[in-house]
C-alpha angles and dihedrals in degrees: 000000000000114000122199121203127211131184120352093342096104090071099072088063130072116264088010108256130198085208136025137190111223113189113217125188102194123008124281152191104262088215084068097044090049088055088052095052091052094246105140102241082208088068097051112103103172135013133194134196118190087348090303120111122246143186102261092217099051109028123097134204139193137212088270091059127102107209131197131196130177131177121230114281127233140179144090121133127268117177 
């Protein structure tokens, strides 16, 4: 499975990467991939399978699948 990290997600992985292989054996629920990897599935505001969205907690993917996760965004300036 290819898994794609946006924003500060990187940051839970070793080196950093923008974009990591996971090798899965069976299919699995990506909530439970994510946990393993040690991505916090709380911080997770939008997932994509495929370039579909998904419901983080039900979907599942396989080792064919590209995934995509990206936190909230923010920003913007109040005085």
């Amino acid at each position: 499975m290819k898994l794609r990290l946006g924003g500060q997600f990187a940051f839970y992985l070793p080196g950093h990467p923008a974009e990591v292989e996971v090798d899965l054996l069976e299919t699995e629920r990506l909530v439970d991939v994510l946990a393993r990897l040690g991505i916090p599935p709380a911080e997770i505001h939008l997932a994509a399978v495929n370039g579909e969205l998904v419901e983080l907690t039900t979907c599942q993917v396989s080792q064919s699948d590209v995934v995509s996760i990206f936190p909230p965004i923010g920003g913007g300036w109040a005085p």
